[in-house]
Backbone as CSV, one residue per row, in Angstrom:
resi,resn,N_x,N_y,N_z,CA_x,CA_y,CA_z,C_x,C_y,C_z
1,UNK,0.839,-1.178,0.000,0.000,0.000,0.000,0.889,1.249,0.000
2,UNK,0.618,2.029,-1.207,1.883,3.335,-1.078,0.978,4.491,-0.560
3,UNK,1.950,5.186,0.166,2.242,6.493,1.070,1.665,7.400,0.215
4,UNK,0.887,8.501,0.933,1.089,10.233,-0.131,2.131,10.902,0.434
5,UNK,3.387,11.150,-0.522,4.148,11.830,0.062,3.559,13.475,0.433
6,UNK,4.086,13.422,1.872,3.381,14.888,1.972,4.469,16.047,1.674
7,UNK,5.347,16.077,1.324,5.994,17.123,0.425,5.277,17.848,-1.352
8,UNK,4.914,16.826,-1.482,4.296,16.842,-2.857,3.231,18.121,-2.756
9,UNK,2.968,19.179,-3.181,2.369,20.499,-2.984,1.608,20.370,-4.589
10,UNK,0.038,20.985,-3.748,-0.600,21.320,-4.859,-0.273,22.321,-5.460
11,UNK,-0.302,22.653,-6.789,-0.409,24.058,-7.253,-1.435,24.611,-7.808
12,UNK,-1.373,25.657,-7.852,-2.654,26.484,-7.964,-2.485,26.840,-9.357
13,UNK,-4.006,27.368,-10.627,-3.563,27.469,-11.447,-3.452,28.965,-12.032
14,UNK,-2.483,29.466,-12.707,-2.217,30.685,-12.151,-3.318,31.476,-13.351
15,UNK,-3.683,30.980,-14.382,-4.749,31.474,-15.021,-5.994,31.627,-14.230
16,UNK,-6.183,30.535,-13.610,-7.767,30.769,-12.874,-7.153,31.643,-11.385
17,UNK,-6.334,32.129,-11.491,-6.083,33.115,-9.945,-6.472,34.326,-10.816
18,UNK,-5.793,34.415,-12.180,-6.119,35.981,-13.044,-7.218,36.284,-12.579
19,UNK,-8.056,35.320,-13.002,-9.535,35.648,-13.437,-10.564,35.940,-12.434
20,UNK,-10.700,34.724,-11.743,-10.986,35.414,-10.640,-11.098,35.198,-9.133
21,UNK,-11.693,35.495,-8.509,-11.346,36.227,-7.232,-12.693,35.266,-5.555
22,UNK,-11.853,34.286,-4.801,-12.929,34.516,-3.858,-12.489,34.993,-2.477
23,UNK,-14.367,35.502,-2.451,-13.624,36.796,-0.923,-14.170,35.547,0.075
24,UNK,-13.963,36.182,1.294,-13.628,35.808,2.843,-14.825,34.922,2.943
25,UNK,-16.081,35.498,2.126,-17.073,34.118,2.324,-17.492,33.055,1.945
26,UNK,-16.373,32.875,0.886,-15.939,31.220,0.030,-16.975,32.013,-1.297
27,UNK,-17.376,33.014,-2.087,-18.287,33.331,-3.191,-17.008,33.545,-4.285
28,UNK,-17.411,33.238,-5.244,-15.972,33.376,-6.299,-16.959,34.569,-7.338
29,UNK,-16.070,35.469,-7.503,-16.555,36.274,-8.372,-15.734,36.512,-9.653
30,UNK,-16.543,37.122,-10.496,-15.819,37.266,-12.272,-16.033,37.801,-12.864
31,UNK,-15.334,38.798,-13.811,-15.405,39.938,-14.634,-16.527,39.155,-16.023
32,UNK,-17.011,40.538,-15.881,-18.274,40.864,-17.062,-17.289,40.444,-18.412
33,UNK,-17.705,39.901,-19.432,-17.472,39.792,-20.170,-18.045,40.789,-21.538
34,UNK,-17.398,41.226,-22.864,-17.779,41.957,-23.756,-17.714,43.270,-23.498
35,UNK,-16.373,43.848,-22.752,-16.120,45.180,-22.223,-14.634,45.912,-22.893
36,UNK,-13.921,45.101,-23.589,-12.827,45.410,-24.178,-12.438,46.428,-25.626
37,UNK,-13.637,45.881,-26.770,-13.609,46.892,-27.343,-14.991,46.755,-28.181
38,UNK,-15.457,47.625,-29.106,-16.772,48.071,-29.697,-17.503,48.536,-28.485
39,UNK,-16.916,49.837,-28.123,-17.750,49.570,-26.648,-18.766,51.010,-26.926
40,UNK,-18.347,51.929,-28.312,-19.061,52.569,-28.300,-20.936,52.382,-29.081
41,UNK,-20.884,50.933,-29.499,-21.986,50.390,-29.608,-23.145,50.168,-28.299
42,UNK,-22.264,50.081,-26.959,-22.942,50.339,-26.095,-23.555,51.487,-25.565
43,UNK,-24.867,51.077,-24.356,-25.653,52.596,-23.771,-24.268,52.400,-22.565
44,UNK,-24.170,53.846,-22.102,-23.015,53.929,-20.637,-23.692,53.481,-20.048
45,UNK,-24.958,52.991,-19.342,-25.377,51.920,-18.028,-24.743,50.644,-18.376
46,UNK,-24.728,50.116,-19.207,-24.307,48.685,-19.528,-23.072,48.710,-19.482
47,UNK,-22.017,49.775,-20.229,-20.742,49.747,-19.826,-20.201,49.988,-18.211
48,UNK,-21.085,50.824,-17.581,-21.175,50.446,-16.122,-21.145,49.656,-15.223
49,UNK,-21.884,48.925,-15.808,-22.573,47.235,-15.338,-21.651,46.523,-15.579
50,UNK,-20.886,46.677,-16.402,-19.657,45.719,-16.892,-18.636,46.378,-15.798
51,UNK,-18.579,47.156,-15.153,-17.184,47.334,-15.131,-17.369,46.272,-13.347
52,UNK,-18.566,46.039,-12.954,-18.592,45.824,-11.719,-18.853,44.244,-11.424
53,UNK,-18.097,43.455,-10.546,-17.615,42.213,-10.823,-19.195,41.366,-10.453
54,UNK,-19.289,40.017,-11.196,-20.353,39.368,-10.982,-20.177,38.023,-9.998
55,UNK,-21.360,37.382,-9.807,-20.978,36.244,-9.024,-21.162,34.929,-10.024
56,UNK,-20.000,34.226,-9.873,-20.297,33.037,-11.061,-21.068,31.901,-10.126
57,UNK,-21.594,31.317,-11.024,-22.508,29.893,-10.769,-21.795,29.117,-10.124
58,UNK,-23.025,28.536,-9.111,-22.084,27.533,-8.258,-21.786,26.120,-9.005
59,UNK,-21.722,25.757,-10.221,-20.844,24.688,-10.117,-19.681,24.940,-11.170
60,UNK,-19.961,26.130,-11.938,-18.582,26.385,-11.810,-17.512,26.753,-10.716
61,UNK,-18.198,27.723,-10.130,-17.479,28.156,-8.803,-16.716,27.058,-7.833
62,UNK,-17.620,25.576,-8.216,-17.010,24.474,-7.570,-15.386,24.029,-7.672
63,UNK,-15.591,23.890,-9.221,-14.416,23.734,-10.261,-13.644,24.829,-9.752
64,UNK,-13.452,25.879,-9.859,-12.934,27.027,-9.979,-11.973,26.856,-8.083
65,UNK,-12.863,26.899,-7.470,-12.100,26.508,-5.944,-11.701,25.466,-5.431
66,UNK,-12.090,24.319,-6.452,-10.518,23.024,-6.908,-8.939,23.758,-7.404
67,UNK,-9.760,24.577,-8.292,-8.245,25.044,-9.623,-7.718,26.117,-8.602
68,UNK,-7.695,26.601,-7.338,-7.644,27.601,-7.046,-7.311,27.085,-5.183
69,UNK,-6.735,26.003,-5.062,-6.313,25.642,-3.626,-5.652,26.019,-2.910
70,UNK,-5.967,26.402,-2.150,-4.787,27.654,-1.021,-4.219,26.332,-0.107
């Protein structure tokens, strides 16, 4: 029967740290998407709305705080 060596360290993945973000109450949040450019096709409320971070779905969010192990 083999051992887990406990030296062996997870790593975290450093793309899903870019992106995004969970705060102190385990909620993972994530930038609006479609804010980069043609933006003057947009009304300014919507470019607003974009600029302010959303909450992603919990089963991505699941995935996401696998890829993302402190």
């Amino acid at each position: 029967m083999k051992k887990k060596n406990p030296k062996i360290k997870i790593k975290t993945r450093k793309s899903v740290s870019k992106r995004f973000k969970i705060t102190k109450g385990g909620v993972v949040l994530r930038r609006s998407g479609q804010i980069r450019h043609l933006r003057a096709n947009r009304s300014k409320r919507n470019l607003r709305r974009g600029k302010v971070p959303k909450v992603a779905n919990q089963t991505l969010a699941k995935k996401i705080k696998r890829m993302m192990v402190r």
